[in-house]
N, C-alpha and C positions, 0 to 999 in steps of 0.2 A: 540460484541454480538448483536448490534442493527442492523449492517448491514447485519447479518448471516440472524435473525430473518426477516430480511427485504426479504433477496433474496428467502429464506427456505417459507414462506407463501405472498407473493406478494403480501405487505399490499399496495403498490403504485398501483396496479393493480386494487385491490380491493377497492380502494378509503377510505383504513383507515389506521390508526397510529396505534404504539404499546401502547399508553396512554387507546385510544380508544376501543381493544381487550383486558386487563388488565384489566380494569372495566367493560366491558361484560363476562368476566370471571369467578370474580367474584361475580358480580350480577347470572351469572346462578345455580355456588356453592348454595351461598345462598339462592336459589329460589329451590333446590333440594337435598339440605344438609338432610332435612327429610327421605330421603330414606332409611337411613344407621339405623335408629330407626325402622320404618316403617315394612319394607322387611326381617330385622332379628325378628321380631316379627309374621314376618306370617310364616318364616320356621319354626322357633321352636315349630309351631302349627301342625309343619309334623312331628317334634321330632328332628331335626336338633340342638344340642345345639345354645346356644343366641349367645357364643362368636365365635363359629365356622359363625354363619350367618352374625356374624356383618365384618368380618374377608373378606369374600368371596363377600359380597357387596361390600366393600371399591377396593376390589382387582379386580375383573371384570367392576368398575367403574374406576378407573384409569386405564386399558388396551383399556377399551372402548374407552376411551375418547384420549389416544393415538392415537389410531386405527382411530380413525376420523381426528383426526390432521393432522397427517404423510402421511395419505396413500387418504383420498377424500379432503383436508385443507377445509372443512367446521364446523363452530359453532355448531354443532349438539353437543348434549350430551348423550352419551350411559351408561346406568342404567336397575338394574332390574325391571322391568314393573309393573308398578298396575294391577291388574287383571290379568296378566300372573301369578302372584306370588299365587294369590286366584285361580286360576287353576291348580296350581301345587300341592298346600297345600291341599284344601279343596276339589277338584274334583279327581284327580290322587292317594295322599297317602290318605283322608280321605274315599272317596266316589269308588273309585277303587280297595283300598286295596292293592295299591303297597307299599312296606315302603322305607321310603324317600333315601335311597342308590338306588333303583330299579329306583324312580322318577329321578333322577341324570343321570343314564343311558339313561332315556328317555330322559330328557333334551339334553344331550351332541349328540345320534343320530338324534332329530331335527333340532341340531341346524346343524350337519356334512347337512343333507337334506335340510336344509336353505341355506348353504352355496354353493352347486352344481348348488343350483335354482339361485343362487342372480350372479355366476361366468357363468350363459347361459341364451340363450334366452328365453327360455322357462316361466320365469317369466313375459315378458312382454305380453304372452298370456294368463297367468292364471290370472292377474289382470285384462282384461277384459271381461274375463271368467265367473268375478262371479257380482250377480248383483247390483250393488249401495244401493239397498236398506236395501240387506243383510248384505253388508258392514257395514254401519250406525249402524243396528239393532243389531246387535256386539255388540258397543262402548257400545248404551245404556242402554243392558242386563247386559252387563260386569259392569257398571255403580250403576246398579240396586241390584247388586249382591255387588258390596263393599259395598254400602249405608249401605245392609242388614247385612253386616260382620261388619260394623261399628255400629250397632246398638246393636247387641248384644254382641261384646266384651265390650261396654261404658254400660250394665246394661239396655239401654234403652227397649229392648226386651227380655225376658225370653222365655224358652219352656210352653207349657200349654197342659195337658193333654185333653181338653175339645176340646180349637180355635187352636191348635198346637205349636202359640205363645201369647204372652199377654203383658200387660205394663208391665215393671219393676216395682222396689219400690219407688217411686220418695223422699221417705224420706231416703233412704239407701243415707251415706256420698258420695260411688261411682258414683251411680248414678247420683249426684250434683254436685260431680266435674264436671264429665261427660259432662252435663248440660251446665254448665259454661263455662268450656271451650270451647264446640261448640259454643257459641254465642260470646266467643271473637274471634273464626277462621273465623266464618264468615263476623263479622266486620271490620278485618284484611283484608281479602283478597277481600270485597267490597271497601273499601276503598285504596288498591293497595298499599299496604304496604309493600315496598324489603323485603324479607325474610318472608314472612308474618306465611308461615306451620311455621316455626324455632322459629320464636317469641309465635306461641300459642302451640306450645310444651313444651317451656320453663314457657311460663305464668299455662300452664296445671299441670305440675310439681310440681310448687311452690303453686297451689290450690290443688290438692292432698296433700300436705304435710300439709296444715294448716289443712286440713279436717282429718286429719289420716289417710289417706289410705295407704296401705301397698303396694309395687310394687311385688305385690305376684307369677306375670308369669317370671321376669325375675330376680329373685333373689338378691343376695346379689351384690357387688360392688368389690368381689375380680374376679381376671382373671386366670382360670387356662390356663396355656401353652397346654395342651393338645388337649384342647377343643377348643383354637382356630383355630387348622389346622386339626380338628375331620371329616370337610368335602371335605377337599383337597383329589382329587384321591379316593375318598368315594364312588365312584359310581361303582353297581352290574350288572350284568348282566343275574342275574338267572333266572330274566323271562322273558328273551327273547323268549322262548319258548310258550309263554301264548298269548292267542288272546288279552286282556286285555291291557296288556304292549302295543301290534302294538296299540294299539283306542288310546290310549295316545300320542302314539307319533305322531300319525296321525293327531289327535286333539289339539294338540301341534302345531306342524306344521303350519297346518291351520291361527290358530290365530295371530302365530308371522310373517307368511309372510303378512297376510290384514291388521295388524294393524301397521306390520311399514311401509308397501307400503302409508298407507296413511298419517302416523304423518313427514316421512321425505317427503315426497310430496308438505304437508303444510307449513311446516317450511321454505325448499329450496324457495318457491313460495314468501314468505315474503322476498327474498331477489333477487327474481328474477334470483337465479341459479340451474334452473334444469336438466342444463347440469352436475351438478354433483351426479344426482340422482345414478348412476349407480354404481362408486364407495363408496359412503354414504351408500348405500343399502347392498353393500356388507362389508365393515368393520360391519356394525352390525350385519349381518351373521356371521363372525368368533366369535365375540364376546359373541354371545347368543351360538355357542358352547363351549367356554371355558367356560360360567358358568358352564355348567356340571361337567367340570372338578375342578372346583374352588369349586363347593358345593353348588350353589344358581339357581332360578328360571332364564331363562334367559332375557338378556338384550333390550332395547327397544330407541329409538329415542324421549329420555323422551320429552313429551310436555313444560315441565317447563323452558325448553333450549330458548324458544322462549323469554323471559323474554331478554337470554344475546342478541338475535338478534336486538327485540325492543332495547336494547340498544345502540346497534352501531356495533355490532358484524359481521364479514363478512369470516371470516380466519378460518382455523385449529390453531389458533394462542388461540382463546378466549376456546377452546375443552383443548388446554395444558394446560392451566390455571390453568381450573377447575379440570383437571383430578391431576395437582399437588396439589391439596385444596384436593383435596380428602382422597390422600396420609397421607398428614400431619395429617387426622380425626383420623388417628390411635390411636395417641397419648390422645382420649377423650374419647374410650372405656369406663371405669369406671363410667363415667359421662354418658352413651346413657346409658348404663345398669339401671340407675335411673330413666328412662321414665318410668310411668305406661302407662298402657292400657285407661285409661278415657284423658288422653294427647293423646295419639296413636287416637282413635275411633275417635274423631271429624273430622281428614283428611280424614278419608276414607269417611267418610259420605258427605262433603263437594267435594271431588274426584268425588266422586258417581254422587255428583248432577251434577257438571259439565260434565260429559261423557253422562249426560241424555238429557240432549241441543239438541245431533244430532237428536232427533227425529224431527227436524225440518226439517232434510233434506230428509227425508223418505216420498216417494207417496202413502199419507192413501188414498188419493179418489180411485185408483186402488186398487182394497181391491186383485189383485191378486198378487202384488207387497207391499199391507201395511200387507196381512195379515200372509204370511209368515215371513215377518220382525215383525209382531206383537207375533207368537210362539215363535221365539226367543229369544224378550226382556219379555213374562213373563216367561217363562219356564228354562232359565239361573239362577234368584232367586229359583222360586219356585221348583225345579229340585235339584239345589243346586249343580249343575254340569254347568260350562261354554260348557264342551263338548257335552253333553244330549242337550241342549238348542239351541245350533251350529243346529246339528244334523237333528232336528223336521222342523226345518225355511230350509235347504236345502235340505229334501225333500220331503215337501210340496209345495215348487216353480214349479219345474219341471213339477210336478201331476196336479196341479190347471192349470198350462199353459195350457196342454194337453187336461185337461177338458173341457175347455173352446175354443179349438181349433185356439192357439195361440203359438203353440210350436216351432216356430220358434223362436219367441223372446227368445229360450234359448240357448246356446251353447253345443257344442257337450264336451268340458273340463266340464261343470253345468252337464249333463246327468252321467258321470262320478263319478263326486264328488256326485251325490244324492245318488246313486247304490252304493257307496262305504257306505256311512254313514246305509246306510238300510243292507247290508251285516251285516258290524258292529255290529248293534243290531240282525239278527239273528243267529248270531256267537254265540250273550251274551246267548240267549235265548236257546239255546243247548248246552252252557256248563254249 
């Protein structure tokens, strides 16, 4: 077995052992074990039953993570996306008005239109197509937007008929867990604590229960068989016909090819092989169309993966790993289903703040480069749509260049994609 494993990902090539990919393996698991609570908590925010979403994570997570192994042998770990999942849920079924079978269809043909891009060349001109800035202003929007999702599912933010939102009740028990457990998430993961999400979900739990809290979103702790394979093959197509469904999937699109062009970019870069950027890119293209088919948001080149690299990690060897760790999760369903929401909220909030970083890398003195990445990142929250938010920051760029009589600095693919997104909205505005 050792010498198969040996010839099968060229751990001697690679400069590592199989002791070495084993324990990055499972260090990545564990650095992204959370997902499977997480990500089935925000489908069944689209109506997606809990056990069908927990079912369709675990499941698009081990193929993913095949899929990396076998076919690019890089450590990369493929999982449903933070913030893709908050664009599926809350901008697509919430704020679009598709119901979540129709979101699934969109899913499953972006990810086919991810796929065409990631197997031609045509990706490596769209990524220098659009510009850094906007890139960034992405992350941090996207960033901005869980903070805000994380705020109000942990009680910290209520609606308010006066300021739209307001404090919570800070004497309400939820709230306190709430409370609680983001300040041990955060001392956890300052202090670089393996498994650190996993441990303050677990700590989260056990404060919710001393508090009473009820785990009121995801019910009881029985599993019906039905409901776990509710989203398998679940996806519709009836509104293909709808201007609506294309902004989705358009907007979809969008998102998962800049946001994994850049997290597998980063990651490969840590280990200095970005010669396998090309196949890496594309195993997460098939993968983000099989969630469609699976019943989930699609998949992404989770950040957390970097954890198993920093560890030792070099091979599709430390990807099998994890993708067999994932498998085995099946067997703890009963037990995710006991997560409440005041466990869940601290991640995202803490998610949040780290996606907000990049605004480091964004050029505010050029306000004609910071201020279209600044629509972005507040108009993502306050829009309450990742795609509306997109939308504003690309095509404001192109117009401000123009203005300014610097329009060269834009790309003929940017001129494109700005027309496309203005189309878009006056599509919306006549029907």
């Amino acid at each position: 077995m050792k010498a198969l494993l040996e010839n099968l990902f060229q751990l001697k090539h690679h400069n590592t052992t199989l002791g070495k990919e084993s324990v990055a393996g499972v260090i990545s698991f564990l650095s992204i074990v959370y997902i499977i609570a997480i990500n089935s908590t925000i489908l069944s925010d689209a109506g997606i039953p809990l056990e069908a979403g927990i079912f369709a994570t675990v499941a698009v997570s081990v193929i993913g993570c095949l899929l990396m192994a076998f076919w690019a042998n890089a450590p990369l770990i493929l999982v449903p996306g933070m913030g893709i999942n908050a664009l599926f849920t809350y901008t697509m079924v919430q704020s679009m008005g598709l119901t979540w079978q129709e979101g699934l269809a969109a899913v499953f043909i972006s990810g086919v239109l991810f796929t065409l891009l990631a197997f031609s060349r045509l990706s490596a001109k769209l990524v220098a197509a659009i510009p850094h800035s906007l890139k960034e202003a992405i992350t941090v929007g996207v960033g901005l937007f869980l903070t805000f999702i994380g705020l109000q599912k942990g009680g910290l933010v209520i609606p308010s008929d006066t300021t739209f939102v307001a404090l919570g009740n800070l004497s309400d028990p939820f709230v306190l867990s709430t409370l609680l457990t983001l300040m041990i998430t955060i001392v956890l993961f300052i202090r670089n604590i393996r498994g650190n999400f996993l441990l303050s979900m677990i700590a989260g739990t056990l404060i919710a229960m001393l508090f009473g809290v009820q785990n009121q979103s995801n019910g009881s702790t029985s599993t019906s068989f039905q409901e776990f394979f509710a989203g398998f093959g679940a996806f519709s197509f009836t509104a293909l016909g709808q201007i609506t469904f294309w902004a989705a999937v358009f907007s979809l699109t969008m998102v998962l090819v800049f946001e994994n062009i850049g997290l597998i970019h980063g990651q490969l870069g840590m280990m200095d092989q970005q010669e396998k950027f090309s196949k890496a890119f594309q195993a997460n293209a098939v993968s983000a169309s099989l969630a469609g088919l699976l019943g989930t948001s699609p998949t992404v080149a989770s950040v957390e993966g970097a954890s198993g690299i920093a560890a030792g990690g070099r091979t599709g060897l430390t990807s099998l790993i994890t993708g067999v760790l994932f498998l085995s999760s099946l067997f703890f369903i009963p037990f995710i289903k006991l997560i409440p929401d005041s466990a869940i909220a601290p991640i995202l909030i803490v998610i949040g703040g780290l996606m907000i970083q990049n605004i480091k890398n964004i050029n505010l003195q050029d306000l004609s480069e910071g201020f279209p990445a600044f629509l972005i990142i507040a108009l993502i929250p306050l829009t309450y749509s990742i795609a509306d938010g997109i939308a504003f920051g690309f095509i404001a760029y192109p117009l401000l260049k123009l203005a300014i009589g610097r329009m060269r600095e834009v790309s003929a693919f940017m001129y494109v994609i700005a027309l496309l997104f203005f189309l878009n909205f006056v599509l919306h505005y006549i029907a």
